[in-house]
Every structure is written in C-alpha cells, then in structure tokens.
Backbone as numpy.savetxt, mean C-alpha at the origin, in Angstrom:
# Nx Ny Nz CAx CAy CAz Cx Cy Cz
-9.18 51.22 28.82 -8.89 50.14 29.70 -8.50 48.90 28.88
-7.16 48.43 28.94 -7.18 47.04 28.05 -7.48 46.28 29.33
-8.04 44.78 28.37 -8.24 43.99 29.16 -7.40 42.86 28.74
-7.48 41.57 29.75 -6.67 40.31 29.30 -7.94 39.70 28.20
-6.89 38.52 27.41 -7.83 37.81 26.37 -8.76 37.23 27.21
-8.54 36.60 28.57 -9.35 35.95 28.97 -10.55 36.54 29.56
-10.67 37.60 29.98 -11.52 38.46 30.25 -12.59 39.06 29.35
-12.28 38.52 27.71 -12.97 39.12 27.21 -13.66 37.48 26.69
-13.44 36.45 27.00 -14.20 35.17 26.92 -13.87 34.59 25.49
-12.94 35.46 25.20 -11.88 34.23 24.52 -11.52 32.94 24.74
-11.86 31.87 23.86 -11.46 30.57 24.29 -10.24 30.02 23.19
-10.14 28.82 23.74 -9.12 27.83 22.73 -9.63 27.00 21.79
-10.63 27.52 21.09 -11.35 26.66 20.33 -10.48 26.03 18.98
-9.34 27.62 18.55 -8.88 27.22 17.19 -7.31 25.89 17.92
-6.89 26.25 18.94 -6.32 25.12 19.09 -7.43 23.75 19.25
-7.96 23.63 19.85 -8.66 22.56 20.43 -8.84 21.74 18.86
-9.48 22.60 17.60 -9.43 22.34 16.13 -7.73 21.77 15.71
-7.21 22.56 15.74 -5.83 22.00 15.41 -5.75 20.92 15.76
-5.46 20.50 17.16 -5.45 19.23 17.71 -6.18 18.03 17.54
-7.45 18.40 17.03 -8.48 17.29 16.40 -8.21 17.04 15.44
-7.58 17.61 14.14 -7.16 17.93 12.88 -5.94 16.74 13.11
-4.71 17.17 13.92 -3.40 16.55 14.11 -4.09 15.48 14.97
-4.65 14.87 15.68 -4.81 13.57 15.70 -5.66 12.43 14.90
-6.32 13.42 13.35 -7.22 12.48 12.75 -6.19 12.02 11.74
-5.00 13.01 11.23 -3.90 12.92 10.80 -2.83 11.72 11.02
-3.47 11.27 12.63 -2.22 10.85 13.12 -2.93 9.21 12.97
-3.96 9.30 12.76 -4.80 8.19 13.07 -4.58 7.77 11.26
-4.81 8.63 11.01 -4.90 8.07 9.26 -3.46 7.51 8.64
-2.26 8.01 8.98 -1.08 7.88 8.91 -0.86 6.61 9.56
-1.35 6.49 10.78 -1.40 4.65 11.56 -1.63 4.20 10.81
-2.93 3.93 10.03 -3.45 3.21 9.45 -2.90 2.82 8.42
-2.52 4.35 7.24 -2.53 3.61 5.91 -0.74 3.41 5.65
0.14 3.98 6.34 1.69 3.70 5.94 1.98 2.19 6.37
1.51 1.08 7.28 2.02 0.18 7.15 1.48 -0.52 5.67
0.50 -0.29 5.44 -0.15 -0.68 4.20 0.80 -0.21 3.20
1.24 1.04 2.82 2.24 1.52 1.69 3.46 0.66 2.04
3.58 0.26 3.04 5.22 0.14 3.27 5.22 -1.38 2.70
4.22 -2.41 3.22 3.49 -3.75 2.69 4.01 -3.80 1.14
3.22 -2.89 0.70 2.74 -3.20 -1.24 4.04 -2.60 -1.61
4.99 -1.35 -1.04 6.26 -1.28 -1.72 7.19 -2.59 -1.74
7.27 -3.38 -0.67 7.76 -4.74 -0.79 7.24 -5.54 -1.49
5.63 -5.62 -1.67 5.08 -6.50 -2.71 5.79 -6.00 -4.39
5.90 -4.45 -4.44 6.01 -4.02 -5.75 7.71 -4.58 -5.81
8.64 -4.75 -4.66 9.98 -5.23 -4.96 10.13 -6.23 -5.87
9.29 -7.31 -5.02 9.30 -8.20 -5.21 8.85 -8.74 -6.56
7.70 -8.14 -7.17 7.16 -8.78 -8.54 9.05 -7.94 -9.55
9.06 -6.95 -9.19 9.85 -6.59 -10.07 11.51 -7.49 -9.95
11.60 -8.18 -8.70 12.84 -8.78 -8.90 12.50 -10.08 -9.87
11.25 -10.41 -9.01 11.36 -12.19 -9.83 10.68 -11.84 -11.90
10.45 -10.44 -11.98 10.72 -10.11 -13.46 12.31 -10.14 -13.90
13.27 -9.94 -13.18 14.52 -9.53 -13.78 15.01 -10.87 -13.85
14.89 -11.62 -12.86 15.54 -12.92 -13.38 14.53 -14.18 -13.83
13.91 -13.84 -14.57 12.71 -14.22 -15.27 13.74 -15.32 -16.38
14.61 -15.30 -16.63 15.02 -16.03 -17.57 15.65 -17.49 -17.07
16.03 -17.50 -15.19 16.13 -18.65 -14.72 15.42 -19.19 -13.89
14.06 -18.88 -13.92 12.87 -19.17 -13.40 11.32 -19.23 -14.57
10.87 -20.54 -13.68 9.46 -20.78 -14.58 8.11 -20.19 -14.01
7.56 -19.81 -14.49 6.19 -18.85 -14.25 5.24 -20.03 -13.21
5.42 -21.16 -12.99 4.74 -21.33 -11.89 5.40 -20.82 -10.37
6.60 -20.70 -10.48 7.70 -20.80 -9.67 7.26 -19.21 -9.30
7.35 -18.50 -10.54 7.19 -16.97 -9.92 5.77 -16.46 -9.33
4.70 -17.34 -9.49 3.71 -17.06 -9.49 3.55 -17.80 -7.47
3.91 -18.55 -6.97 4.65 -19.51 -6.30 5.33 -18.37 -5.03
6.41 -17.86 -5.86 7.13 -16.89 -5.11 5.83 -15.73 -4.68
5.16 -14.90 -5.72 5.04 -14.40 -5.17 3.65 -13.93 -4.32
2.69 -15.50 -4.34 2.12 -15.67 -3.04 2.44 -15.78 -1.89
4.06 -16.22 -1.60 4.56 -16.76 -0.34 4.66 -15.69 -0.03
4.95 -14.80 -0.69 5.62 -13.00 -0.09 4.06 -12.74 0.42
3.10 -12.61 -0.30 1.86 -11.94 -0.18 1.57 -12.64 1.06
1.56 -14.04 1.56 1.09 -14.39 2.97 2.22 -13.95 3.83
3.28 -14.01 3.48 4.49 -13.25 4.79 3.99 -11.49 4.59
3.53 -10.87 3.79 3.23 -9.08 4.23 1.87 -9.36 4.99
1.28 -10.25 4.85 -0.55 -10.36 4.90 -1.32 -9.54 3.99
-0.66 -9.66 2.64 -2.14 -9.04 1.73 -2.51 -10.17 0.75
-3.84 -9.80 0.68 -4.82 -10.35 0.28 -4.46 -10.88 -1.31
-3.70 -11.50 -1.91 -3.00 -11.64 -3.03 -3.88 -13.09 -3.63
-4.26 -13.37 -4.48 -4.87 -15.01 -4.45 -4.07 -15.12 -5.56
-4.16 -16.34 -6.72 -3.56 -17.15 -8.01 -4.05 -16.26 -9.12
-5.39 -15.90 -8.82 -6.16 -15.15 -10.07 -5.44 -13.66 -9.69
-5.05 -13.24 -9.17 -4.78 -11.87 -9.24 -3.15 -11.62 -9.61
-2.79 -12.57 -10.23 -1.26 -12.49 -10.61 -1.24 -13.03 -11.79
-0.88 -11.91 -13.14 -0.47 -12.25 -13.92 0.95 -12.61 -14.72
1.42 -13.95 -15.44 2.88 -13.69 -15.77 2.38 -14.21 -17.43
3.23 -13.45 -18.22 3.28 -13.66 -19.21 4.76 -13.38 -20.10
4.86 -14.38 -20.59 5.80 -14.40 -21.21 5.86 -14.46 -23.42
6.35 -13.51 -23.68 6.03 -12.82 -25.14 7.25 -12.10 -26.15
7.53 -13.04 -26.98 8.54 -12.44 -28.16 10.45 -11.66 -27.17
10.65 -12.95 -26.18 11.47 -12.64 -25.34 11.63 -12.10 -24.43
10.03 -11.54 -23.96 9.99 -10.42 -22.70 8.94 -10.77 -21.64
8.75 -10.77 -20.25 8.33 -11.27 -19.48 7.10 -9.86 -18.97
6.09 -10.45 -18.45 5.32 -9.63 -18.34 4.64 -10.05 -16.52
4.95 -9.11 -15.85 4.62 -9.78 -14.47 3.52 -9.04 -14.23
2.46 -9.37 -13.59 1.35 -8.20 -13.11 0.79 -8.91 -11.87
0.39 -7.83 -10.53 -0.48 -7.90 -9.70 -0.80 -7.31 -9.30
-2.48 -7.56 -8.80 -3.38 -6.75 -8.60 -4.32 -6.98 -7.71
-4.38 -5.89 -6.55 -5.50 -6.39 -5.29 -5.44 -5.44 -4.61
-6.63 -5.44 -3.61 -7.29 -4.61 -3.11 -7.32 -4.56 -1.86
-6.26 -3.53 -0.60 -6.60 -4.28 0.66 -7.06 -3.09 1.81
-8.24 -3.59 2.13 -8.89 -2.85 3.63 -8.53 -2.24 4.40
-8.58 -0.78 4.39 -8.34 -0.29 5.36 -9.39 0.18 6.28
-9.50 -0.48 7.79 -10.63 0.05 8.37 -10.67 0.95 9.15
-11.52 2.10 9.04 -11.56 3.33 10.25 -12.53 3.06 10.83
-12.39 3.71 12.17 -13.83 4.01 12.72 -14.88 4.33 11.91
-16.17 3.37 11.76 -17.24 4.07 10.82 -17.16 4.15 9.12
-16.20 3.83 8.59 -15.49 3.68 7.37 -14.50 2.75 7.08
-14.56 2.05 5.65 -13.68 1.32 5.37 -13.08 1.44 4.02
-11.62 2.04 3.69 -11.55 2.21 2.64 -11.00 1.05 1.96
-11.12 0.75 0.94 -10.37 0.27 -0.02 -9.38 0.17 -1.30
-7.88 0.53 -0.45 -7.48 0.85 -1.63 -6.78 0.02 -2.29
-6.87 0.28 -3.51 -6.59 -0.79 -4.78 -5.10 -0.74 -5.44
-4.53 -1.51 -5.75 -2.80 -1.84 -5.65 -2.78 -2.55 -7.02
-1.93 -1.84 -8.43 -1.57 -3.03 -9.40 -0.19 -2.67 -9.41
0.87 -3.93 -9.63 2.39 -3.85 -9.54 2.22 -4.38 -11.13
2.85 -3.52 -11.99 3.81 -4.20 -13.23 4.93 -4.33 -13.22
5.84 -5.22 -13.97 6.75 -4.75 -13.98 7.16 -5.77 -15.84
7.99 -5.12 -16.66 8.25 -6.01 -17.94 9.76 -5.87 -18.04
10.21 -6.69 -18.59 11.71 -7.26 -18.81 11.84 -8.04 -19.74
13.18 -7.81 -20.57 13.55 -8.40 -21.39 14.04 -10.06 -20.56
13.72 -11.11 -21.14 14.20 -12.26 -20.91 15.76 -12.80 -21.38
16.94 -12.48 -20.81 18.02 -13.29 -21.14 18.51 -14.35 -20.71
C-alpha cells in the first residue's frame, strides 16, 4: 500500500529551517552592507585626498576627511586620522570602529583605510 507523505506525518520542518536560515541572512545583509558601502566611500576618499596630497595641507585633509565621515555618519573623530608626510611621500591613515546592532547583540566592526603616495 503506498501512502501520501502526508499520511505518514511528514512535516515541513526542513523548509520552515531554510526559511529561518534565509531570513537571518536577510537581516544580517540589512544590517551590515550599508555599513560596507559607508567605509568603501570613506576608503575613496582618504585615498583621493592622498593623491593630490601635493596641493593640499594636512590640516585641510584631515578637515576633508571628517566632513565626509559626518556626511556617511561614521564615527570618525581628529585622533583617529592619521597624515603624515615623509622623504616626499604622504602617508594617510584611518581608523574606527562602527556598531552594528542586532537583536540581542552588537557587533563591532573595526575599519583602517591606508593609503601612501608619492608627493608631486
């Protein structure tokens, strides 16, 4: 005698899993890609105002690139941006840390942009 799946009290448990799976997925992906998409513009940015480092002064870049950090909204302060300038070559660095909160958890992930260039 075959019977149907349902008859034998088969359920949908491994979908019901899938679906919990693909929406914790979907929840984590909310969360953390506007954040990547943020710090890839932050990382543009230190690396442009490195390239033209030679017609700009390090308060100016340092200047620039807080204004960016309050237009993405990350957490960027004065101390977390380094510029240095050395034997003709410019040395840009920043570094910070920004919140991501879940339900019940909060991660923190941590962001340094270099970028070095010759000064002409």
């Amino acid at each position: 005698m075959v019977r149907n799946r349902r008859e034998r009290g088969e359920g949908q448990f491994g979908c019901l899993v899938g679906l919990v799976f693909l929406l914790i997925a979907g929840l984590i992906a909310y969360m953390m890609i506007p954040v990547k998409v943020k710090s890839a513009d932050m990382r543009d940015t230190v690396r442009d105002y490195a390239k033209i480092a030679g017609t700009v002064k390090d308060h100016e870049i340092r200047k620039a690139i807080l204004s960016k950090a309050e237009t993405l909204d990350l957490p960027v302060s004065d101390e977390d941006i380094e510029v240095e300038r050395k034997s003709g070559e410019i040395h840009v660095a920043v570094e910070y840390t920004v919140p991501v909160e879940f339900p019940g958890y909060t991660y923190n992930w941590h962001f340094k942009h270099v970028a070095e260039n010759p000064i002409f």
